[in-house]
VOVEXDREN-736822 format. One line per 8 residues: number of its first residue (from 1); their letters; for each residue x, y, z of C-alpha. Coordinates in Angstrom, 3 decimals, padded with zeros to 6 digits. Layout:
# VOVEXDREN-736822
NUM	a	X Y Z | ...
***
This chain:
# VOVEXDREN-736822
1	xxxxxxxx	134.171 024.882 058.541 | 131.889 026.870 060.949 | 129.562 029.344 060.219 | 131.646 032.629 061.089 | 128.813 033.939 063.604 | 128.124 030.642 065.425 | 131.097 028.613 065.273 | 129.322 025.324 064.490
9	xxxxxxxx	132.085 023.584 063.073 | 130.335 019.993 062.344 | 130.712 019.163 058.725 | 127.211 017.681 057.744 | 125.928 021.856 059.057 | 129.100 023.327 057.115 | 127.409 021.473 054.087 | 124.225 021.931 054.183
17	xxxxxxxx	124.921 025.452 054.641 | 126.827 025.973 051.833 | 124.185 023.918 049.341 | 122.084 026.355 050.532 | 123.569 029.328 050.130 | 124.967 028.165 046.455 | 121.467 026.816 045.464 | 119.965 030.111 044.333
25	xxxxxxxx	122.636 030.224 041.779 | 122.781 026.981 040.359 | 118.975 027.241 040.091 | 119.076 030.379 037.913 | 121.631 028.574 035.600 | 119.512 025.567 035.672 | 116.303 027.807 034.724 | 118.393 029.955 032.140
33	xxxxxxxx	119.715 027.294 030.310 | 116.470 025.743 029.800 | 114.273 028.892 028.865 | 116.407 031.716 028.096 | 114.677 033.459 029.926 | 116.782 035.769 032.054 | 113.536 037.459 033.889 | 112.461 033.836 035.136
41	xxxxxxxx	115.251 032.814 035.851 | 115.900 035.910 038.249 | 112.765 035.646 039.785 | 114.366 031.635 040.811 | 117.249 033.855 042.404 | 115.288 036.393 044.530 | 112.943 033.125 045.595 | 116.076 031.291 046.135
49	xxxxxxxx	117.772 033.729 048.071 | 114.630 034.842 050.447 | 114.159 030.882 051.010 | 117.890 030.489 051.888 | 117.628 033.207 054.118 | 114.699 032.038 056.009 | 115.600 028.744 056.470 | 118.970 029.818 057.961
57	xxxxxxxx	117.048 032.194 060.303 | 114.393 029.468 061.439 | 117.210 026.559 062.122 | 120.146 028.649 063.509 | 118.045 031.859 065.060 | 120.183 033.609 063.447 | 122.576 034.304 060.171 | 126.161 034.521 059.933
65	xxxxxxxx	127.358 038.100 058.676 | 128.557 037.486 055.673 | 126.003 034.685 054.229 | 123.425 037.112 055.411 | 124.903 040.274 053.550 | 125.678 038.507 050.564 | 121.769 037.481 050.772 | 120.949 040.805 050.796
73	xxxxxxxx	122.631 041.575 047.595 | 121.086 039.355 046.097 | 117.505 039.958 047.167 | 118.522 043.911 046.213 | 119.919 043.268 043.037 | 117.648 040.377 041.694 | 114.884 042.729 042.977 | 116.277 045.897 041.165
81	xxxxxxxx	116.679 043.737 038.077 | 113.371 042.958 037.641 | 112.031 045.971 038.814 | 113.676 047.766 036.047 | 113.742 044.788 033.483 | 117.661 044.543 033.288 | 119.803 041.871 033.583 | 122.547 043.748 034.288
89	xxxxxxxx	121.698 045.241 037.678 | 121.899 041.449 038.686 | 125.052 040.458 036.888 | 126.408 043.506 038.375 | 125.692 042.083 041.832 | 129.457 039.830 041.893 | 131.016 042.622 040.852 | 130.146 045.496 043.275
97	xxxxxxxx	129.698 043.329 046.336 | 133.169 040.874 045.710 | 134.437 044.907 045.046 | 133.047 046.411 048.170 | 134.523 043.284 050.169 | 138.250 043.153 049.020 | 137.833 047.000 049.724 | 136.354 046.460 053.412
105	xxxxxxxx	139.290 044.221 053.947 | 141.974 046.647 052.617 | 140.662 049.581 054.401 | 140.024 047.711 057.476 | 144.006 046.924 057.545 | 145.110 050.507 056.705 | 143.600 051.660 059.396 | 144.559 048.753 061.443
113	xxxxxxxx	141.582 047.077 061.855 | 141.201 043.576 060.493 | 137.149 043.158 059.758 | 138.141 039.444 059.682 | 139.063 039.205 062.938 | 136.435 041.088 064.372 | 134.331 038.677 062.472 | 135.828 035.384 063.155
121	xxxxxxxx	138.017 036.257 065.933 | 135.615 033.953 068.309 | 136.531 031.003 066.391 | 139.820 031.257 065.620 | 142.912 031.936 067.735 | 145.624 034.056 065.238 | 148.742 036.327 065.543 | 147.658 039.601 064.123
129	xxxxxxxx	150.500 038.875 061.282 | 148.304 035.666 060.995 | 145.620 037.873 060.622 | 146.943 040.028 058.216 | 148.076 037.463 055.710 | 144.586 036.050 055.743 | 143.050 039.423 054.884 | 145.126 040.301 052.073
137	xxxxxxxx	144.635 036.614 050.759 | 140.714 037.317 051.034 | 140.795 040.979 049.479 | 143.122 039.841 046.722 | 140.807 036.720 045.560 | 137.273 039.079 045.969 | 138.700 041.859 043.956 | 139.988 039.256 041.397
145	xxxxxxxx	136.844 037.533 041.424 | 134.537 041.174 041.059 | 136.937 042.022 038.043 | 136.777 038.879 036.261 | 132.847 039.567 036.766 | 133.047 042.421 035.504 | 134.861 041.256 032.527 | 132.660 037.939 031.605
153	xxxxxxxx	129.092 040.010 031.592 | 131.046 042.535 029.397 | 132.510 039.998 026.473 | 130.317 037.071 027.021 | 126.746 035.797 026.833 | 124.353 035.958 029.674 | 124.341 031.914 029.774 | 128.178 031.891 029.832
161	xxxxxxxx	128.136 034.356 032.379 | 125.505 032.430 034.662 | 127.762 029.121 034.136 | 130.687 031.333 035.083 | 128.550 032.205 038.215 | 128.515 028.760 039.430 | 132.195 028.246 038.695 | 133.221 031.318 040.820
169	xxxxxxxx	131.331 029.394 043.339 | 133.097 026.373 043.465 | 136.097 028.605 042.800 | 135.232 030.305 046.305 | 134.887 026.739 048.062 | 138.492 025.689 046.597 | 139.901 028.566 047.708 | 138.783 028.471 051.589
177	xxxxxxxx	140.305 025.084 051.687 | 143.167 025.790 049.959 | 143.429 027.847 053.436 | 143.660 025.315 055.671 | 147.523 024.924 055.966 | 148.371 028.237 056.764 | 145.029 027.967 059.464 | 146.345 024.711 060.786
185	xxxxxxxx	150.000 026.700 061.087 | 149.198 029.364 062.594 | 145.523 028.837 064.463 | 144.658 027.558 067.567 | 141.365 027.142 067.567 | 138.916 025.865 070.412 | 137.568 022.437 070.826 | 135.072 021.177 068.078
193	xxxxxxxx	135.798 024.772 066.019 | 137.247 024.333 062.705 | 138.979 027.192 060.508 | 136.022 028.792 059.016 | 135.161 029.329 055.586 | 133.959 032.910 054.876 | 133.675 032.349 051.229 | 129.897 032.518 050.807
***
């Protein structure tokens, strides 16, 4: 699947993009698990995530919108987290930014305005009913995602939580391809452009 601000559909870029993108996060659970230390292990994220970002910038001149905001986050909240010495601030991160997503989605159809096909509407040829469908899929599994967040950091360990990190990862990946019938239904996309996955 393409990266939503280039297009580039080829599969070996789709997943190197998305090891990328996913590595600060299996990192941190990687580091956690074998220190228990939660301030080391964040400092792995913010690295992670200003390495992910650069790389992206220096081999694509330039960064999808949505890997690049969710980059962000992470550099803001990691940051914040140690600034302030709590972990938290960072395990809030899934929560407010998943939140603030399914919310950008929703809002952008009240008023109609689909963000996602302002964002992807270069790659992919949909009805606005198409369009629509695909929103409310996205909202619905971003807010589910923020409140399950919001409910593991609450009730669980921070080493549960950080494996439950990774598995809302691969959660994400499943459920971008479990789009791919309704794309292949209802898109017509352009030659060499692939439904894109704006999961990350």
């Amino acid at each position: 699947m393409p990266d939503p601000a280039t297009g580039a559909g080829e599969p070996g870029q789709t997943a190197w993009r998305g090891a990328l993108d996913a590595a600060p996060a299996f990192i941190f659970l990687i580091v956690l698990l074998a220190t228990h230390n939660f301030r080391l292990a964040t400092w792995f994220v913010v690295a992670g995530a200003a390495i992910a970002l650069s790389v992206r910038l220096v081999r694509d001149r330039r960064i999808a919108p949505l890997p690049a905001f969710t980059g962000v986050m992470a550099l803001a909240f990691g940051g914040a987290s140690l600034v302030f010495r709590r972990a938290d601030i960072l395990q809030m991160k899934m929560t407010i930014v998943d939140g603030a997503l399914g919310a950008l989605l929703f809002g952008g159809l009240a008023i109609r305005r689909n963000p996602l096909k302002h964002l992807l509407g270069g790659a992919l040829k949909l009805t606005d009913e198409a369009w629509a469908k695909l929103a409310v899929r996205y909202g619905l599994f971003w807010w589910a995602s923020a409140i399950a967040n919001e409910f593991v950091r609450r009730t669980q360990s921070t080493e549960t939580w950080a494996a439950f990190r990774v598995g809302a990862i691969i959660a994400a990946v499943l459920f971008a391809l479990a789009q791919t019938p309704f794309l292949m239904k209802n898109a017509k996309t352009e030659i060499g452009v692939e439904p894109p996955d704006v999961s990350l």
